[in-house]
ZADO-1210 file (C-alpha; in nm, 4 decimals, padded with zeros to 6 digits):
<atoms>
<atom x="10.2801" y="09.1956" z="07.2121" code="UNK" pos="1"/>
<atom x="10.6370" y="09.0122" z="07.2409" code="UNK" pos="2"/>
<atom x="10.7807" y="09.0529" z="07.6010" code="UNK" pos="3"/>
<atom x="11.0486" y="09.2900" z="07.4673" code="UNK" pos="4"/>
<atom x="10.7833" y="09.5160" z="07.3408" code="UNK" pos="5"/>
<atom x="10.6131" y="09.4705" z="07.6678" code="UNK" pos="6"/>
<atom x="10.9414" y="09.5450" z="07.8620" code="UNK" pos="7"/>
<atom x="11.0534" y="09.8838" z="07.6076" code="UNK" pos="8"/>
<atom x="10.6395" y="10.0141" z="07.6863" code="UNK" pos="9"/>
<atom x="10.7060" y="09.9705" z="08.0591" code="UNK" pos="10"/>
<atom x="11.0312" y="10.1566" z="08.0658" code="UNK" pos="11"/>
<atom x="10.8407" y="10.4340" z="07.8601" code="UNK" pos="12"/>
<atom x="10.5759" y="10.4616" z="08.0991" code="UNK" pos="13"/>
<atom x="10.8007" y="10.4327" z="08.3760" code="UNK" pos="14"/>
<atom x="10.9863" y="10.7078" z="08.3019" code="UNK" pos="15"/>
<atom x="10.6782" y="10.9223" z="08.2896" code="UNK" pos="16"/>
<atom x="10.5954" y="10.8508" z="08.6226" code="UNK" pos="17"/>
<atom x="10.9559" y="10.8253" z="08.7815" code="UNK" pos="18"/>
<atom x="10.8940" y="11.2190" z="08.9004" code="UNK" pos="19"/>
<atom x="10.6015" y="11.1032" z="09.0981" code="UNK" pos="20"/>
<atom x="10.8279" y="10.8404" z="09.2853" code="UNK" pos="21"/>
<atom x="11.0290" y="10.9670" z="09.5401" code="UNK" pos="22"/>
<atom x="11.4104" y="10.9823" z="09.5727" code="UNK" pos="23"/>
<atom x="11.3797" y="10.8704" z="09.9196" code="UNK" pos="24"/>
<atom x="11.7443" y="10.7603" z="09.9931" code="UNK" pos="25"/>
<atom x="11.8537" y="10.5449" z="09.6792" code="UNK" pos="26"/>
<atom x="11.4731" y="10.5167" z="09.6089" code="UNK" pos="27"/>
<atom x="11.4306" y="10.1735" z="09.8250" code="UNK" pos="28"/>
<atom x="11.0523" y="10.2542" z="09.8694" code="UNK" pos="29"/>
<atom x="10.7936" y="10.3662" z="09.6588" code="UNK" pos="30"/>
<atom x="10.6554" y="10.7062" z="09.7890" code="UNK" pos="31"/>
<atom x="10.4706" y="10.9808" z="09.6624" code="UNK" pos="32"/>
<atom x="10.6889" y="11.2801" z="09.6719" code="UNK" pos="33"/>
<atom x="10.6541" y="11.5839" z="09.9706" code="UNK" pos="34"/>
<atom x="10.5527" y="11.4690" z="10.3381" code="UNK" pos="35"/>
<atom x="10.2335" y="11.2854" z="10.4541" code="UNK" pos="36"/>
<atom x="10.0804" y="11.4753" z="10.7981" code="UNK" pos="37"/>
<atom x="10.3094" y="11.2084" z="10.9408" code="UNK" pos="38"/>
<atom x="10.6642" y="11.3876" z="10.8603" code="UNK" pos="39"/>
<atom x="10.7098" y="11.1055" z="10.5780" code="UNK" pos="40"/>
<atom x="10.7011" y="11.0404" z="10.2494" code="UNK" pos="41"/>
<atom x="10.3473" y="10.8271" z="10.1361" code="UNK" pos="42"/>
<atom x="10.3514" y="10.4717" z="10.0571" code="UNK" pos="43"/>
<atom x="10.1314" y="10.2635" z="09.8747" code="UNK" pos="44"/>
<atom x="10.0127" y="10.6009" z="09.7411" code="UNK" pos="45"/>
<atom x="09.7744" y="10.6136" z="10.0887" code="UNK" pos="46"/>
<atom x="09.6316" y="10.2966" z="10.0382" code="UNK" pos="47"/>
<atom x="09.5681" y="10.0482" z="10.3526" code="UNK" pos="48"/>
<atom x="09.8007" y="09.7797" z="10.2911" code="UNK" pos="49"/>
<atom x="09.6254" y="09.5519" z="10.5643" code="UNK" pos="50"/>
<atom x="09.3246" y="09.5291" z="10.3896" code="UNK" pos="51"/>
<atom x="09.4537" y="09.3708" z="10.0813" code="UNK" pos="52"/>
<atom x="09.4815" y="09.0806" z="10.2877" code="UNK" pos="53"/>
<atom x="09.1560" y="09.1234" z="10.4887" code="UNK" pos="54"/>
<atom x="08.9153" y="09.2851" z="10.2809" code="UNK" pos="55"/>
<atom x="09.0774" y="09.1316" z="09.9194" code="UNK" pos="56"/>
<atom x="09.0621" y="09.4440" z="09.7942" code="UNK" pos="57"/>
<atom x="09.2479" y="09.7967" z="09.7994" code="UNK" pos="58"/>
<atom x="09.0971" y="10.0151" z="10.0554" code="UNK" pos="59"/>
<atom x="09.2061" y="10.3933" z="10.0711" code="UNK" pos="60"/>
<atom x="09.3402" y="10.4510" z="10.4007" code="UNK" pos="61"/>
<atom x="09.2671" y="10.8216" z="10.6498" code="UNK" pos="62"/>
<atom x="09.5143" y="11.0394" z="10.7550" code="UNK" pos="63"/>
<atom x="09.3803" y="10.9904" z="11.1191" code="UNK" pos="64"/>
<atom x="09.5538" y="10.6398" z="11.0994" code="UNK" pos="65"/>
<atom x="09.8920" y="10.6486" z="10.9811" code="UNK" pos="66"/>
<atom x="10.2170" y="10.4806" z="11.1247" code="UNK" pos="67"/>
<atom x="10.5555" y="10.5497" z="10.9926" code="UNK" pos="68"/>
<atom x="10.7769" y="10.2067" z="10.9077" code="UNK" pos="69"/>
<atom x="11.0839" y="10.2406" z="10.7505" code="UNK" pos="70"/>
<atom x="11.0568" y="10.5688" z="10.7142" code="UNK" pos="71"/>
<atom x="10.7557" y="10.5806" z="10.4968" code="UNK" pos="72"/>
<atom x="10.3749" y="10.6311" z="10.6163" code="UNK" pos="73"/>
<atom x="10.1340" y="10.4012" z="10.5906" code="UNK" pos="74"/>
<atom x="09.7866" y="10.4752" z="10.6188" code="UNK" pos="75"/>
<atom x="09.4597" y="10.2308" z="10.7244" code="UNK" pos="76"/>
<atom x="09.1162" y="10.2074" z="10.6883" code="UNK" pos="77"/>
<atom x="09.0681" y="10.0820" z="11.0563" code="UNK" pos="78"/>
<atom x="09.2062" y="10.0843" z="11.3687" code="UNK" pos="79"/>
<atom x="09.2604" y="09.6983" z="11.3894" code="UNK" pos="80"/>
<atom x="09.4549" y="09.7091" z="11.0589" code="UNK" pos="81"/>
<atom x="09.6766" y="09.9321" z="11.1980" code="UNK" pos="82"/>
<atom x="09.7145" y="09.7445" z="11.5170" code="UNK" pos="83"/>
<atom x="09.7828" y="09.4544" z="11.2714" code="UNK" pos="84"/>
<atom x="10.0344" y="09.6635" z="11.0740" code="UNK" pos="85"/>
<atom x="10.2011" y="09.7646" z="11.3809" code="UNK" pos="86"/>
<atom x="10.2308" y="09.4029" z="11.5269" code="UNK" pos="87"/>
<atom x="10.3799" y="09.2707" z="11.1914" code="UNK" pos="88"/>
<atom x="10.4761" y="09.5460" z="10.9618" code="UNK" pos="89"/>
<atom x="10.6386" y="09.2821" z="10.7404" code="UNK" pos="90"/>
<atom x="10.3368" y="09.1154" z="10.7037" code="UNK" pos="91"/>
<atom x="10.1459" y="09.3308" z="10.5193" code="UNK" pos="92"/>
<atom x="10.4471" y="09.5822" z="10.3108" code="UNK" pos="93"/>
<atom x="10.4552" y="09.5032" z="09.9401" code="UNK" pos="94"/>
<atom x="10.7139" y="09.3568" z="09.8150" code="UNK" pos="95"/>
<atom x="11.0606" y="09.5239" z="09.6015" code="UNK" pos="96"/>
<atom x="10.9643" y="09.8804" z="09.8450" code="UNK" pos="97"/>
<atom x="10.5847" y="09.8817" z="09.6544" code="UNK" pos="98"/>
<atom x="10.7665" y="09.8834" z="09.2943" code="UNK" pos="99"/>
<atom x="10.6292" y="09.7362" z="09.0260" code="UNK" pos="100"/>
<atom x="10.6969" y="09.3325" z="09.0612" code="UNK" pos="101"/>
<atom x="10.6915" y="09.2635" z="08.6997" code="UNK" pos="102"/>
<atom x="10.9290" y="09.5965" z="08.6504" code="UNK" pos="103"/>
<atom x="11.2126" y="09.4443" z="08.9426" code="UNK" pos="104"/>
<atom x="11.1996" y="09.1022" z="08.7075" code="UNK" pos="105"/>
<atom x="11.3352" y="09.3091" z="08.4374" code="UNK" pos="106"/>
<atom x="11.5309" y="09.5240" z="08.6405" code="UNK" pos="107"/>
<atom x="11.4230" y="09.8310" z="08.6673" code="UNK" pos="108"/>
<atom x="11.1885" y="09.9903" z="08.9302" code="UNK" pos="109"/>
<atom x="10.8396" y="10.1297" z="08.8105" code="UNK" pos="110"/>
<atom x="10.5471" y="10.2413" z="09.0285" code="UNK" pos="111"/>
<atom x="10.3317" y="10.0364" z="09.1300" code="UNK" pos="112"/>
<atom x="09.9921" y="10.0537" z="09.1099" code="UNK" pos="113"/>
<atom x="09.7595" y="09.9806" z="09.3949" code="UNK" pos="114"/>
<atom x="09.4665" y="09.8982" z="09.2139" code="UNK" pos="115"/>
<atom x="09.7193" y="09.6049" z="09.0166" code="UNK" pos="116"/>
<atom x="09.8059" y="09.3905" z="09.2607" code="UNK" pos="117"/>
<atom x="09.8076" y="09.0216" z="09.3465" code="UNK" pos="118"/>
<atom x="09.8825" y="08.8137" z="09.6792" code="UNK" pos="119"/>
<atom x="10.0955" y="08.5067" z="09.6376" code="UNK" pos="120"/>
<atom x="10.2551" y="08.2985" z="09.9590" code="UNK" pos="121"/>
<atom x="10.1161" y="08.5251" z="10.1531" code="UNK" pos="122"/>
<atom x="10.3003" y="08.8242" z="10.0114" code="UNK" pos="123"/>
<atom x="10.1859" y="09.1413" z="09.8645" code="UNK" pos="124"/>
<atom x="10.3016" y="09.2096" z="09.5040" code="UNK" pos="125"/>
<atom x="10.1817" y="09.5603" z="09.2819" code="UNK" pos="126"/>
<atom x="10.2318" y="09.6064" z="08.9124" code="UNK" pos="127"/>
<atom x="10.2834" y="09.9836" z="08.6973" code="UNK" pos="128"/>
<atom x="09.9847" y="09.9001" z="08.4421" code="UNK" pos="129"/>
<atom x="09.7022" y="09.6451" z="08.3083" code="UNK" pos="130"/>
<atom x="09.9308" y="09.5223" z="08.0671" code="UNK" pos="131"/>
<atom x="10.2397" y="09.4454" z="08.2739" code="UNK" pos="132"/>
<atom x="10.0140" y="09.3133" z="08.4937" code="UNK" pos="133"/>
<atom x="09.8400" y="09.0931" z="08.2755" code="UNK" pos="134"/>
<atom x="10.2276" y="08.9997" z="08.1767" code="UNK" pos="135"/>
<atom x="10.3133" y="08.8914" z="08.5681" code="UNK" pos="136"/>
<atom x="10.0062" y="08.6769" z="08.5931" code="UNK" pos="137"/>
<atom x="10.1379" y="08.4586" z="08.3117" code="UNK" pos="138"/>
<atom x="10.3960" y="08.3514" z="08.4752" code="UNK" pos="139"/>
<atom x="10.3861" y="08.4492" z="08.8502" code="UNK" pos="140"/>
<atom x="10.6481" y="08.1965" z="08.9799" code="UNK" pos="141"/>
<atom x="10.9332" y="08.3035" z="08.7338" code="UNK" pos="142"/>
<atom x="10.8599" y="08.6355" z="08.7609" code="UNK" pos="143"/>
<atom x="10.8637" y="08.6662" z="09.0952" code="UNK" pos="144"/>
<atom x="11.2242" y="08.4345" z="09.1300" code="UNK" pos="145"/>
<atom x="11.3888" y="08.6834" z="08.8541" code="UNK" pos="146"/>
<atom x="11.2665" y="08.9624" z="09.0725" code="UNK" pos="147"/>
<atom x="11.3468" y="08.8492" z="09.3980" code="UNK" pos="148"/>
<atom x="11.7314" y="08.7640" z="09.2008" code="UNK" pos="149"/>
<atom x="11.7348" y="09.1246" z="09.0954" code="UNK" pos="150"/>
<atom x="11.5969" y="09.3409" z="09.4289" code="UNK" pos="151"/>
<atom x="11.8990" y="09.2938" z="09.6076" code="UNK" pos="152"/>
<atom x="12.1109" y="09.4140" z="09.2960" code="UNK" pos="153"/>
<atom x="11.8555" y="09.7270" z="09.2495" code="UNK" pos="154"/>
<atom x="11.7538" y="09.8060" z="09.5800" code="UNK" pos="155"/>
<atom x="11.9638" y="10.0742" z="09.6903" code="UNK" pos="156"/>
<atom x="11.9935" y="10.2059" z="09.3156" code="UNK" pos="157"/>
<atom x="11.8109" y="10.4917" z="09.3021" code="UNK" pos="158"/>
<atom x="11.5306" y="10.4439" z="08.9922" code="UNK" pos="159"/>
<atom x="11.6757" y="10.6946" z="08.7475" code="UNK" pos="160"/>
<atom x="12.0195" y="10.4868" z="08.7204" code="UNK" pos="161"/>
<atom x="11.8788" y="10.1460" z="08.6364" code="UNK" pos="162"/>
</atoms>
């Protein structure tokens, strides 16, 4: 499948999904929509985003331990990854608000999926499906310069306008 093929399926999908993201302000996080027990809208659809980096893997997080940063909720599996979360929030949020990495290097913002994710330089990066995922991985680097060119351009556009 040609990368414009790959990009037009994305957008498709996307748009499926855009009424489970959030409108959060201009939609600079991914949330699930309504209020978490916290008073804030989800992120990483309750997933602990510590133990990407300590376990390797996605880890569902409890309602018991959540911590509101930026004013979305995070949730954790443990008390010492919230402790960790709390000490270095930046640390440990995925990048482009927890939108779909290879979706910001095309310009647009899809969810991201916590199950497709990948850590590179230390930074957390999620994808919308196997497909675009398998897309990123072929060329990490670039995709992740043409995103990081485009976030600041599409950040505080709200998903539905790009």
């Amino acid at each position: 499948m040609t990368l414009s093929k790959i990009a037009k399926a994305a957008v498709l999908s996307a748009a499926l999904l855009l009424p489970v993201a959030s409108a959060q302000a201009a939609d600079e996080l991914n949330v699930v929509p309504g209020l978490s027990i916290a008073g804030a809208p989800l992120a990483l659809h309750g997933y602990d985003p510590v133990a990407y980096f300590t376990k390797g893997a996605p880890t569902r997080g409890s309602d018991a331990l959540v911590h509101v940063h930026e004013g979305a909720a995070y949730r954790f599996s443990t008390q010492a990854h919230l402790a960790a979360f709390k000490k270095n929030p930046g640390k440990y949020t995925p990048q482009y608000g927890g939108f779909c990495a290879f979706g910001v290097s095309v310009g647009k913002k899809f969810d991201g999926d916590p199950m497709l994710w990948k850590i590179e330089d230390g930074k957390l990066y999620l994808n919308l499906n196997e497909e675009i995922y398998k897309t990123f991985l072929k060329d990490v680097d670039g995709n992740i310069d043409k995103a990081d060119g485009n976030w600041t351009g599409i950040e505080h556009t709200a998903a539905r306008d790009l």
